[in-house]
Backbone as JSON Lines, residues from 0, in Angstrom:
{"i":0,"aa":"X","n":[-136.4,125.5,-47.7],"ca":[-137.62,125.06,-47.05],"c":[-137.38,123.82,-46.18]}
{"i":1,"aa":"X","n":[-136.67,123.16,-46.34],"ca":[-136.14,121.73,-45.89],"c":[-135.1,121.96,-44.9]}
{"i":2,"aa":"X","n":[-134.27,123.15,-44.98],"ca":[-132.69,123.15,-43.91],"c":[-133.87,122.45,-42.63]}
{"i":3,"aa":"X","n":[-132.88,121.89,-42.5],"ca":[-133.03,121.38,-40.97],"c":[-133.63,119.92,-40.46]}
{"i":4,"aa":"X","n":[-134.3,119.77,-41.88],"ca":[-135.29,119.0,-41.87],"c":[-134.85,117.95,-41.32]}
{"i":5,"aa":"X","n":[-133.41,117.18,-41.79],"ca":[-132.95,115.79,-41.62],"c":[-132.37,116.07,-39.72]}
{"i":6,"aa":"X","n":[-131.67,116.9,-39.83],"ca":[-131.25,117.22,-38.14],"c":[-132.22,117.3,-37.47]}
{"i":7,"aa":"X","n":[-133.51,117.76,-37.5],"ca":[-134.38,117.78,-37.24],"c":[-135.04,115.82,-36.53]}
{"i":8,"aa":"X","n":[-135.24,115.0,-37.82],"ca":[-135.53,113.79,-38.0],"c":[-134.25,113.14,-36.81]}
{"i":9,"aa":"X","n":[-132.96,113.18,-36.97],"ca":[-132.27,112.55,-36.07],"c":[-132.15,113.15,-34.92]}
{"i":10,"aa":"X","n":[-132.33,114.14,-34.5],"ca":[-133.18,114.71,-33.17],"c":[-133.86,113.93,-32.58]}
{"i":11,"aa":"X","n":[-134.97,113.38,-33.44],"ca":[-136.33,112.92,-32.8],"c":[-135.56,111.38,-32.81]}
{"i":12,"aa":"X","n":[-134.48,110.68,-33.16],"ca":[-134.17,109.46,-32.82],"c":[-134.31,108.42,-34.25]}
{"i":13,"aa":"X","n":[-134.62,109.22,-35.37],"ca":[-134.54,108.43,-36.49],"c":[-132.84,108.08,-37.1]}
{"i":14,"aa":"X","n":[-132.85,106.91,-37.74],"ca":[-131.66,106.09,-38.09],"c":[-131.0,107.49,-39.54]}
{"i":15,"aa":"X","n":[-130.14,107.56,-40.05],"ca":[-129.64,108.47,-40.61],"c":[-130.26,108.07,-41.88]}
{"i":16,"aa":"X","n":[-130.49,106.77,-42.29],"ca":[-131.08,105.95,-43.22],"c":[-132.46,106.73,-43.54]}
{"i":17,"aa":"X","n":[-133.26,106.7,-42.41],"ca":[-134.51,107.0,-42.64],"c":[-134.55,108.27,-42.78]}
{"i":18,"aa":"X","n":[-133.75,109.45,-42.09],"ca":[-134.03,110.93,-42.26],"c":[-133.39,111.09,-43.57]}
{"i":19,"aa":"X","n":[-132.27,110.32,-44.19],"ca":[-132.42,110.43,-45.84],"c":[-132.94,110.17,-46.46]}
{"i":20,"aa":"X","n":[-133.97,109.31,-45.96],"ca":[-135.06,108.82,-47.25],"c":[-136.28,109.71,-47.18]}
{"i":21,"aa":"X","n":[-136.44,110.16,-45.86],"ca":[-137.72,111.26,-45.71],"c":[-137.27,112.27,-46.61]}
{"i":22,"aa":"X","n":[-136.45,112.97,-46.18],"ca":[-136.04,114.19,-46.99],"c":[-135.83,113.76,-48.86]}
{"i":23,"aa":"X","n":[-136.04,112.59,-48.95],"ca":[-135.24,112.92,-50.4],"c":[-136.87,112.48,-50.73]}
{"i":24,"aa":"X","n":[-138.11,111.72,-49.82],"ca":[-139.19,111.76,-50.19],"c":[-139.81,113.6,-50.26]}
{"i":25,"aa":"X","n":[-139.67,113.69,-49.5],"ca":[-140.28,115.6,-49.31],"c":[-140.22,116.48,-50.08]}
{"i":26,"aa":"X","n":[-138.76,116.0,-50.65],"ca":[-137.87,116.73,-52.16],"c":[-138.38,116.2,-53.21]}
{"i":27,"aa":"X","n":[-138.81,115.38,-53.27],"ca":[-140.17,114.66,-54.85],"c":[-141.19,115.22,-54.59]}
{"i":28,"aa":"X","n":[-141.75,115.5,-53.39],"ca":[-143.34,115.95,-53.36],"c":[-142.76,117.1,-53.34]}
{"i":29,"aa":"X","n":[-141.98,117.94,-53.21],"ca":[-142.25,119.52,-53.58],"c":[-141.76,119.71,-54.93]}
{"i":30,"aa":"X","n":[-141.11,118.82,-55.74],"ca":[-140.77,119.18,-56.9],"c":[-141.9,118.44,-57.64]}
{"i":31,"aa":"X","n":[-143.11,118.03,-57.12],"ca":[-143.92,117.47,-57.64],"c":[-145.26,118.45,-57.98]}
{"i":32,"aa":"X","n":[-145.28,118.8,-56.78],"ca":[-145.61,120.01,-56.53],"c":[-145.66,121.16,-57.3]}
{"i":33,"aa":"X","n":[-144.38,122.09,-57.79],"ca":[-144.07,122.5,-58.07],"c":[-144.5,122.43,-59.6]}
{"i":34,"aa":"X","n":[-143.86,121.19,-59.97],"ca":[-144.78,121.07,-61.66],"c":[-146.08,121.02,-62.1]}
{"i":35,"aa":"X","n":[-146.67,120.06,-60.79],"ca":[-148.23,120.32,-60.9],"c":[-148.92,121.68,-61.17]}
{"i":36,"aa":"X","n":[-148.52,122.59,-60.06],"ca":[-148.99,123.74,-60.19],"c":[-148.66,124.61,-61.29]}
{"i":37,"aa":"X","n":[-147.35,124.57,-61.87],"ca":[-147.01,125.43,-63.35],"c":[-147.69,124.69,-64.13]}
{"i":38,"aa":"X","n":[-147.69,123.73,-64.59],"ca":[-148.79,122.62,-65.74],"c":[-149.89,123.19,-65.22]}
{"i":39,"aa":"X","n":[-150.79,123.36,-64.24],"ca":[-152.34,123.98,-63.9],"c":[-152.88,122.59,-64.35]}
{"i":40,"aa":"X","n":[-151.78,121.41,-63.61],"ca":[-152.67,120.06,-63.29],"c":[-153.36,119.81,-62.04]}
{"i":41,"aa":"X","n":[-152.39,120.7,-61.08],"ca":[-153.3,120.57,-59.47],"c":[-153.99,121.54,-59.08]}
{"i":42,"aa":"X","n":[-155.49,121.47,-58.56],"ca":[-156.44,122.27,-58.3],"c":[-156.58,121.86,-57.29]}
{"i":43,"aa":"X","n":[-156.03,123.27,-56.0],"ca":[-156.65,123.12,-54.42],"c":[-158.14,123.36,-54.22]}
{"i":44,"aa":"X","n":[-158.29,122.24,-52.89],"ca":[-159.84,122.23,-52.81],"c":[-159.8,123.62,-51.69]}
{"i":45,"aa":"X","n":[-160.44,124.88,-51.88],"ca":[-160.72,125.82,-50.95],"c":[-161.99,125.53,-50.87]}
């Protein structure tokens, strides 16, 4: 879900610093994600 993501970020002119810290933020919120929804702790608002 992520390939590209950081090449992507230094594309747009970000420091290598920051497209590793985005991505390794993105990678907590989907593994955050991920548990929320198996626990049936997160309920989308439709």
């Amino acid at each position: 879900m992520l390939n590209g993501f950081k090449e992507y970020l230094l594309d747009l002119g970000k420091s290598e610093n920051t497209a590793t810290a985005y991505l390794r933020d993105a990678k907590l919120f989907l593994v955050w994600c991920r548990d929320s929804l198996t626990k049936g702790i997160f309920y989308p608002i439709i």
